[in-house]
Structure formats: C-alpha cells, structure tokens
N, C-alpha and C positions, 0 to 999 in steps of 0.2 A: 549569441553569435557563434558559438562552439557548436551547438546543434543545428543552425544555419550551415555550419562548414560540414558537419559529417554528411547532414542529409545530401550535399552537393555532391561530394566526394561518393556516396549511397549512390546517387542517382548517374554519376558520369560514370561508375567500375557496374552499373544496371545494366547501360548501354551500350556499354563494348562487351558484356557477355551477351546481349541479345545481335550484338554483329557479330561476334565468333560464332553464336549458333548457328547465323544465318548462313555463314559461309563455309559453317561443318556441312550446311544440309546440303553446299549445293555440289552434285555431283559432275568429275571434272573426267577425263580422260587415265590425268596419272592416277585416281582415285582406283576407277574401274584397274587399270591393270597389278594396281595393290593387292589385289584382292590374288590375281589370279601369279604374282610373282611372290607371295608372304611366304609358300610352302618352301622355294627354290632357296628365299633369303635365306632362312630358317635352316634349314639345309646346312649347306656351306657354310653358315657363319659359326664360330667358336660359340656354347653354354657362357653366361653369365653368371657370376652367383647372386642372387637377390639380396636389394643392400637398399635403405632408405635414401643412398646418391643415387642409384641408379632410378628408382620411385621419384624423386624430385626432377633428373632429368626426364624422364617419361613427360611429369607432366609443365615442364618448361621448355621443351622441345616443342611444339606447335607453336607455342607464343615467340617463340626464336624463328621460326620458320616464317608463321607473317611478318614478322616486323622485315624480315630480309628481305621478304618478296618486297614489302613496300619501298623500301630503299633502292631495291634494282630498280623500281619505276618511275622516283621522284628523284633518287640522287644521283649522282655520277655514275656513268657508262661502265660495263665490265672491261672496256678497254683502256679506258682511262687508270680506273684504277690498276688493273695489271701494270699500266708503263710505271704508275711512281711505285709500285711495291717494287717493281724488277730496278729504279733509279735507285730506290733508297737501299738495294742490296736483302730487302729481307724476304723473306720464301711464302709458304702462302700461297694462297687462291681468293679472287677477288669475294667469292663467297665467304671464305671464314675473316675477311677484314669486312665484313656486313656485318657478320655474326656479330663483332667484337663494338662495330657501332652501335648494335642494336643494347650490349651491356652498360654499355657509357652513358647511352640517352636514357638506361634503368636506371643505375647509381643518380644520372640526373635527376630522373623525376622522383626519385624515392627522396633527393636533398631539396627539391623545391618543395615537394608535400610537407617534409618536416622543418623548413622554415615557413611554410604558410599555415601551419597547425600553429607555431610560437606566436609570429607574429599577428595570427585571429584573436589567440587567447590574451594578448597581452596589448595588444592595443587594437585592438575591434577594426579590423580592415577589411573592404568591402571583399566578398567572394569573387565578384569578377574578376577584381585586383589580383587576388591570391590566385583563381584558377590559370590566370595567363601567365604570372609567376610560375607556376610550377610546371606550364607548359611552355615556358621560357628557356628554364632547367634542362626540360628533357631535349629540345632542338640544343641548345649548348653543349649536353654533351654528347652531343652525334658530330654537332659540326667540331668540336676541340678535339675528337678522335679523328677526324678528315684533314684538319689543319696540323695536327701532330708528324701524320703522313707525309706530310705535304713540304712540311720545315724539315725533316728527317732527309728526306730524296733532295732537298734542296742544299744541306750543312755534309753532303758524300760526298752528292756534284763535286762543292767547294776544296773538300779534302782532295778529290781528282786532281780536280784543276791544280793544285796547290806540289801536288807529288810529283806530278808531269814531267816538269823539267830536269830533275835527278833522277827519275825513272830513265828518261830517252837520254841524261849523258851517261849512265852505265851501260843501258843498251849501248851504245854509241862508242863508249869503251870493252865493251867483250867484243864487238865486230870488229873491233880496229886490232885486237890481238888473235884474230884467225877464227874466231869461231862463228858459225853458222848462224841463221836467223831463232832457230826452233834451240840450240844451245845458248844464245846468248838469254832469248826468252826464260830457259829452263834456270840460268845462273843467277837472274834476277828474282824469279819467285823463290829462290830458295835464300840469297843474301837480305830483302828490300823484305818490307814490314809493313802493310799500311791498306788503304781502301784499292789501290791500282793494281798493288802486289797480289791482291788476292780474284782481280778480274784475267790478271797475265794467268792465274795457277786453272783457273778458268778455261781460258783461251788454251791450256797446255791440254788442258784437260779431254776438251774438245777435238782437240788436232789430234790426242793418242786413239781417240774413240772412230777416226775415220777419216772425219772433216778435215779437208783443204787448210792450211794453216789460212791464206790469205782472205778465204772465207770466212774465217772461226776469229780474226781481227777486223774482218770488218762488222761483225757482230758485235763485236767488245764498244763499237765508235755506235750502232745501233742502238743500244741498252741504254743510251745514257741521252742527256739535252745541251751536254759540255761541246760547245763548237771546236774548242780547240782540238780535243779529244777525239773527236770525229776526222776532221783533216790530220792528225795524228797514225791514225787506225788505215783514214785512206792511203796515206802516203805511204806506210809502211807495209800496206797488202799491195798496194801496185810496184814498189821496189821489190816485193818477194815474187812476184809474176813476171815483172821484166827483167829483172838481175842487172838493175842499177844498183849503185853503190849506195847500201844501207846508211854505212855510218856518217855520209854525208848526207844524210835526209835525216836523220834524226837529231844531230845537231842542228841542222836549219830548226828541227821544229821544235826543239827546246829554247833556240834564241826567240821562235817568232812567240813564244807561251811567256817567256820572263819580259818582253818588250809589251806585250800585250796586257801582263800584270803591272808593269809600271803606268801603264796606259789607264789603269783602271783603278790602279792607286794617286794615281794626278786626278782623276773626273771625282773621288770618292771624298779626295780632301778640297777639291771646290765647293762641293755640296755643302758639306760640315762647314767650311767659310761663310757660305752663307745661311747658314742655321744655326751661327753664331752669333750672325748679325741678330737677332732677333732678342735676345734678354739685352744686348746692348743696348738695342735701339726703345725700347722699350720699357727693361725695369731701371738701368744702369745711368742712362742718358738723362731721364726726370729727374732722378735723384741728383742728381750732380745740379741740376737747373736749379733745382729746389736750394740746395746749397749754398750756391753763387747768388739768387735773389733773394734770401729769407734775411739779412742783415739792411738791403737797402729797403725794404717792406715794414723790419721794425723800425729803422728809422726815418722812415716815413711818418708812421704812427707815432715814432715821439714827438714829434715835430707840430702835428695837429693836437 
C-alpha cells in the first residue's frame, strides 16, 4: 500500500512537472519583452549578495507566480479583493493576498500529504480517498486565507459601527465650543483611540495633502459597507459645503446609530430566542416526558 501511495504521489508531481514544462515552453508577449527589459532591470536594480534564501526564492518564485495567475482566474476579482483588504484596514495589493493564498493552500497540501502518508501506512486506505484528501487540504487552505479576510473586514466594520456614536458626540462637542470642522476633526484623532480614530487621522491626512475636506469624508463613507457610516460621512461633507450647522447633524446622527443598535440588539435577541427553542424542544422536553411516564410504565408492568 505505501508503494501504491508513493508511485501515485511519483506520478501526480510527473504531471505537473511535464505542465510546468509545457507552459515554460510556451512563448507569451511578457516573455519576449523579458528578454529585451533584463539588461534595464539589472541596471537600476541594487546587487544582491548570493545566499541559499535568495537560491530557494529563485526557484519558488515561478511556482508562486502560477499558482497567482490561477487564482486571478478561478478566485475572486482584483476588485473585490482590493474593497475587503481596503474594509478590513490592512495595506497590500490584491496580488500579494494571492501570493499569501497561494502559501496557505502549500502548508495545506503539505498537511493533507502528511496525513495521507500516516493514515496509508496505518490503516491501508484507498489512494483515491487519500489523494482527494490532500487536495481537500490544499483548497482549505486557500479558502481559510479568503475567509480570514473576510471575518477581519467584517469584526473593523463592527468595531466602526460600534465607536460611531462617541466619535460624532465629541465631534458634536468641539463644534459646539467654537471650533471648525477640520479642528474639531484634528481634536478627535489626536484624544479618541480606535478603528474610526485612525480613518478621521486618514481623512486629516488627505485634506493636509490637497483634497476638499468634504471630498476626503465622503471617501472615509466609500471605504467601508457600514450604512450608517456612509450616511454619517454624507451628512457631514454636505453640512461642511452648505455651512449648516455641524453639531446638529452630528447629534442626529449619533442618536439615529444608538436607535439603530438597539434595533439590532432587539432582532439579534429574537433570534437566540428562537435557537433556544431548539435543545428545549428537543433534548429537554423528552426527558421531562420520559420522567413523568417511566413510573406509570413500571407500574404497569407490575401489575401484568
């Protein structure tokens, strides 16, 4: 059975080296201009000093490069991914979150292989079993570096959402004691602490570098899929345009984010009410039956 699994294992790393040949040999556009941009790289770029890391990447860099290209083609959109890296705050190019997929579905398929080498040797299990096992692994960990993404840009949102309301009543408080829109901004990212504090240091950012403040906050409401946050962002770029009164918009929109929280803390504990019901109705409820009928059952039985 062990020489059953190697030869398999022999024959599927046969295959993908006679596709990598295939698709070294075939010549592409960016190939041809490789050839005639090497000297320019070469050039301009900083010496190296030769180091067995740099020998490993050489020769794990192509196999990093297909696996991305495959993923641009089978997985999610470069635009997709760009919104949840830009949601979940962290930096990056939709390329190197390939790149890092492409390491997770390795560490995968290097943990399915080495649990389908154990469990060949130890209990004789058929190789088809094993081989879709260990290409089971490797899609797991592509898709658990996607979903990671995904729960991350989702627990910021949350944090947003959550900072909102004591964000907009300190706003709401430096406007009410004379200070301007772009000072009261500047007061808050420098007191406030948190995922919002650092999209306002953002938006400050933005606005010292050129950009329209009322522009550079309705971006801050663009970056994100928090609705409140967005009516937030508008309401406070069209009060900085029209030179309505700030700190009455901003209290409205801290009342309408905590009425909205409670809105969503009432639907969240219906649910759990009724996913309650369910060990009730189920483990809790027989037992009790069981209970209340098993004495008039025995004496039943004594009785015959």
């Amino acid at each position: 059975m062990i020489a059953a699994i190697v030869a398999g294992v022999a024959l599927g790393g046969g295959m993908i080296l006679v596709l990598a040949w295939a698709d070294a040999r075939r010549l592409t556009l960016e190939r041809r201009l490789a050839a005639a941009l090497a000297p320019l790289r070469h050039e301009h770029s900083p010496a190296r000093a030769a180091t067995p890391l740099l020998s490993l990447e050489g020769l794990l860099a192509p196999v990093l490069r297909d696996g991305v290209r495959a993923l641009e083609r089978w997985g999610a959109s470069t635009i997709e991914i760009e919104n949840r890296l830009r949601r979940a705050g962290r930096g990056g190019t939709a390329e190197q979150f390939r790149a890092s997929q492409v390491v997770a579905g390795a560490v995968g398929l290097a943990g399915g292989l080495s649990a389908s080498v154990v469990l060949g040797a130890t209990r004789g299990s058929s190789p088809i079993a094993l081989l879709i096992l260990t290409l089971a692994c490797c899609v797991a960990g592509v898709l658990a570096r996607d979903h990671s993404l995904t729960r991350a840009a989702g627990q910021r949102e949350a944090r947003l959402l959550a900072e909102l309301p004591a964000v907009a009543e300190m706003l709401a408080l430096s406007v009410s004691a004379g200070e301007g829109a772009l000072g009261a901004l500047d007061r808050v990212s420098r007191t406030a602490d948190g995922a919002l504090a650092d999209e306002i240091r953002q938006v400050l950012g933005r606005t010292r570098a050129g950009m329209p403040l009322s522009e550079s906050i309705r971006l801050l409401g663009d970056s994100t899929e928090v609705a409140a946050l967005r009516r937030f962002a508008d309401a406070v770029a069209t009060s900085v345009e029209r030179g309505t009164p700030l700190a009455d918009v901003l209290r409205a929109q801290a009342d309408d984010v905590r009425s909205a929280g409670r809105t969503a803390l009432m639907e969240e504990g219906g649910r759990r009410e009724i996913l309650m019901m369910i060990p009730v109705i189920f483990l809790i409820l027989p037992v009790t039956v069981l209970f209340a009928a098993f004495p008039g059952i025995v004496a039943l039985n004594l009785d015959f």
